[in-house]
C-alpha positions as CSV (number, residue, x, y, z in Angstrom):
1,X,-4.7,-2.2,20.4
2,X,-1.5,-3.5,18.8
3,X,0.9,-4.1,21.2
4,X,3.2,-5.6,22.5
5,X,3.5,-6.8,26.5
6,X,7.4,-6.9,26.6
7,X,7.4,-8.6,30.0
8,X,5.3,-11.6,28.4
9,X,7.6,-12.4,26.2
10,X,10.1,-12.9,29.1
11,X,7.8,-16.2,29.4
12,X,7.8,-17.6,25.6
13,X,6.2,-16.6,22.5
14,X,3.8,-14.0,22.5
15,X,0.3,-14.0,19.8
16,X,-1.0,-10.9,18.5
17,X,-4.6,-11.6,17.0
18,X,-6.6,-9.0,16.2
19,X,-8.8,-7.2,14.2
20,X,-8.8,-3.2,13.2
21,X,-11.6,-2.2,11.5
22,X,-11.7,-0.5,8.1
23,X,-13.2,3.1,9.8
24,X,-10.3,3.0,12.5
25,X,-8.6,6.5,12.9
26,X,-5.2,4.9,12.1
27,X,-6.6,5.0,8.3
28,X,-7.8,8.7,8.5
29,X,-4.4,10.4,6.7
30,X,-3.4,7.8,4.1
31,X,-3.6,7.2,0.5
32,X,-6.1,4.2,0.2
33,X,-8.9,3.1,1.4
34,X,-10.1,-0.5,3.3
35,X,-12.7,-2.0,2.3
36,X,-12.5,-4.7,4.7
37,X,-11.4,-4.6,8.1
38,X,-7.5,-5.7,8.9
39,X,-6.7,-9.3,10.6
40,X,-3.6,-9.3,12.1
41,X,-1.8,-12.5,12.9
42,X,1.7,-12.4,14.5
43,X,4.1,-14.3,16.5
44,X,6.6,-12.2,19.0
45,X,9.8,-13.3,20.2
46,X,12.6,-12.3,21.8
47,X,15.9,-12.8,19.6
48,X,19.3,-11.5,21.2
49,X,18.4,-7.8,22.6
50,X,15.4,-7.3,20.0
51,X,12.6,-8.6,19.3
52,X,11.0,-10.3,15.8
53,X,7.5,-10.4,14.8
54,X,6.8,-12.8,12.1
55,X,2.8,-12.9,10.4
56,X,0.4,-12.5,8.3
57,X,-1.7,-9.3,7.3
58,X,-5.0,-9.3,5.3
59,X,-7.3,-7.0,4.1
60,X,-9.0,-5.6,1.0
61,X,-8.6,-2.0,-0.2
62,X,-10.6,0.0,-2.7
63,X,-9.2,2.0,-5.5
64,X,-9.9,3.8,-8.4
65,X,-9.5,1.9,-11.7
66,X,-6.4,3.9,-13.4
67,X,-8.0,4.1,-16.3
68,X,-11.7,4.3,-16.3
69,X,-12.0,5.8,-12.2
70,X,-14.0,3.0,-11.2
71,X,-13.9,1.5,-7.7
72,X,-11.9,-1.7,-7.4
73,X,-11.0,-4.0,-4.8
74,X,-8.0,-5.6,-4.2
75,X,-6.7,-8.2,-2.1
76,X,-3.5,-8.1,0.6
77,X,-2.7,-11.2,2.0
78,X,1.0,-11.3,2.5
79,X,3.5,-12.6,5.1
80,X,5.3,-10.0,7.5
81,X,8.7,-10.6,9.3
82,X,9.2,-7.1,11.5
83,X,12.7,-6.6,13.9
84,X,12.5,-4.9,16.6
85,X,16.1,-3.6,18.0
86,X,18.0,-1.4,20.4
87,X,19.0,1.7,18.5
88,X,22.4,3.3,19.5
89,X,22.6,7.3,19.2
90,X,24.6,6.3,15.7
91,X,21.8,4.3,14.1
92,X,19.4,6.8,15.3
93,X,19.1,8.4,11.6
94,X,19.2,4.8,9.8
95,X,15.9,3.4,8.1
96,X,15.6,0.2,6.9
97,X,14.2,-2.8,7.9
98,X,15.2,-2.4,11.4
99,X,12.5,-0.6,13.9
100,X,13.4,0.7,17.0
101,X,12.8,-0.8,20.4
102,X,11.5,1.7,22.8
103,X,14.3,2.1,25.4
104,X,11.5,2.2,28.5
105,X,8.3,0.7,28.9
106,X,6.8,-2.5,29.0
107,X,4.7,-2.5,25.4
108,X,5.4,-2.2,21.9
109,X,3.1,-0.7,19.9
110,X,2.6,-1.9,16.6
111,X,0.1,0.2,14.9
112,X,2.7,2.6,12.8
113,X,4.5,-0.2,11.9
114,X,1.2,-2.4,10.8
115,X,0.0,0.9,9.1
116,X,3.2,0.8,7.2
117,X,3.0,-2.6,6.3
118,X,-0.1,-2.4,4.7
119,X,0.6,1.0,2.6
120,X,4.0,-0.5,1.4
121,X,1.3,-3.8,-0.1
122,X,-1.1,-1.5,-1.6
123,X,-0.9,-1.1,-4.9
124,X,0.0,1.6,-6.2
125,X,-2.3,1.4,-9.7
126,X,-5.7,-0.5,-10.1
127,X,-7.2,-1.8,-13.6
128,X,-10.8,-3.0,-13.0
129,X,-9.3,-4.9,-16.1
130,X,-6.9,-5.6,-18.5
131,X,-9.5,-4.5,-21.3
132,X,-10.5,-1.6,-20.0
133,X,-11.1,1.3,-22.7
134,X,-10.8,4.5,-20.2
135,X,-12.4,7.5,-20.8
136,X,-12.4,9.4,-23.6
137,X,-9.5,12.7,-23.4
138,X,-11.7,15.0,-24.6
139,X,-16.0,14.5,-24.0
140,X,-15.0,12.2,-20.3
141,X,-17.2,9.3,-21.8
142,X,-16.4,5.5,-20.3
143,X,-15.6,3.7,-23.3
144,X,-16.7,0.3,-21.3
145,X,-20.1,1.6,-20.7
146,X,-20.8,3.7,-23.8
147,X,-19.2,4.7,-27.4
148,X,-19.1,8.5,-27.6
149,X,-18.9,10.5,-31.3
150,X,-15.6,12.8,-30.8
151,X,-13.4,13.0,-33.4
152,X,-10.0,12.9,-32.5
153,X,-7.5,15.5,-32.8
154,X,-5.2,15.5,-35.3
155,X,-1.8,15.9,-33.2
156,X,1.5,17.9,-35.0
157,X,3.5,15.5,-36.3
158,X,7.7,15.5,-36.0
159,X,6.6,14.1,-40.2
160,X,4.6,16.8,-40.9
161,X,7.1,19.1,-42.2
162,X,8.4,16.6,-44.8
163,X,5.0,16.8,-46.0
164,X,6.0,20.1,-47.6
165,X,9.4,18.8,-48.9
166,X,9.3,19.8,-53.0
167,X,11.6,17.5,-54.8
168,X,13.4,19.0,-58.1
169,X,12.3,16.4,-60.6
């Protein structure tokens, strides 16, 4: 669920604890994939007219090695600290590290803001390692795996044309 009851946290401190697993709909539209569901772990409380979230997210997603295309899982484990305010038709246009608090109701809902979170921990690039070889530009070989027999291309050179230079001697 995500959320938020905002009339708890009239009373104290508020826990979210959950779980959202890897195949949840919230993952359908995005750039990486989890291979291991998301724990959630945050603290809510009330601070002047906002509220702050403070936490910890962890997962594992799965991308392609950057080099070589094979699948490789990485860690998240990270700390979050999320705000929560009132936003004024002026700030209405601002982003940053400020979300807005939902003028009426009596829940937040966290699950944009989680979803966020995690993208913005994601790496961007995967290596399956630092020695990885990649594939070969021209036959799609992986040089980890296998040696393959192209030659390679002989690439124009900004030198070639002093190769043709004739000196008066």
């Amino acid at each position: 669920m995500l959320k938020v009851n905002l009339a708890a946290l009239d009373r104290g401190e508020v826990h979210v604890r959950e779980q959202v697993a890897a195949d949840d709909p919230m993952w359908s539209d995005v750039r990486v994939e989890l291979a291991a569901p998301l724990d959630v772990d945050l603290t809510a409380r009330f601070v002047g007219e906002g509220v702050f979230l403070r936490g910890r997210l962890r997962t594992a997603v799965r991308l392609a090695c950057r080099r070589c295309l094979t699948p490789v899982e990485q860690e998240i484990d990270d700390t979050v600290d999320l705000l929560f305010e009132p936003l004024t038709e002026e700030d209405e246009g601002v982003d940053g590290e400020v979300y807005p608090l939902p003028a009426r109701g009596d829940e937040l809902d966290l699950r944009d803001v989680v979803r966020e979170q995690v993208l913005l921990r994601a790496p961007e690039f995967a290596l399956c390692g630092e020695d990885c070889r990649g594939l070969c530009p021209q036959c799609g070989t992986d040089l980890n795996t296998a040696g393959c027999e192209c030659v390679p291309a002989q690439l124009p050179s900004a030198w070639d044309v002093l190769k043709n230079v004739k000196f008066d001697d």
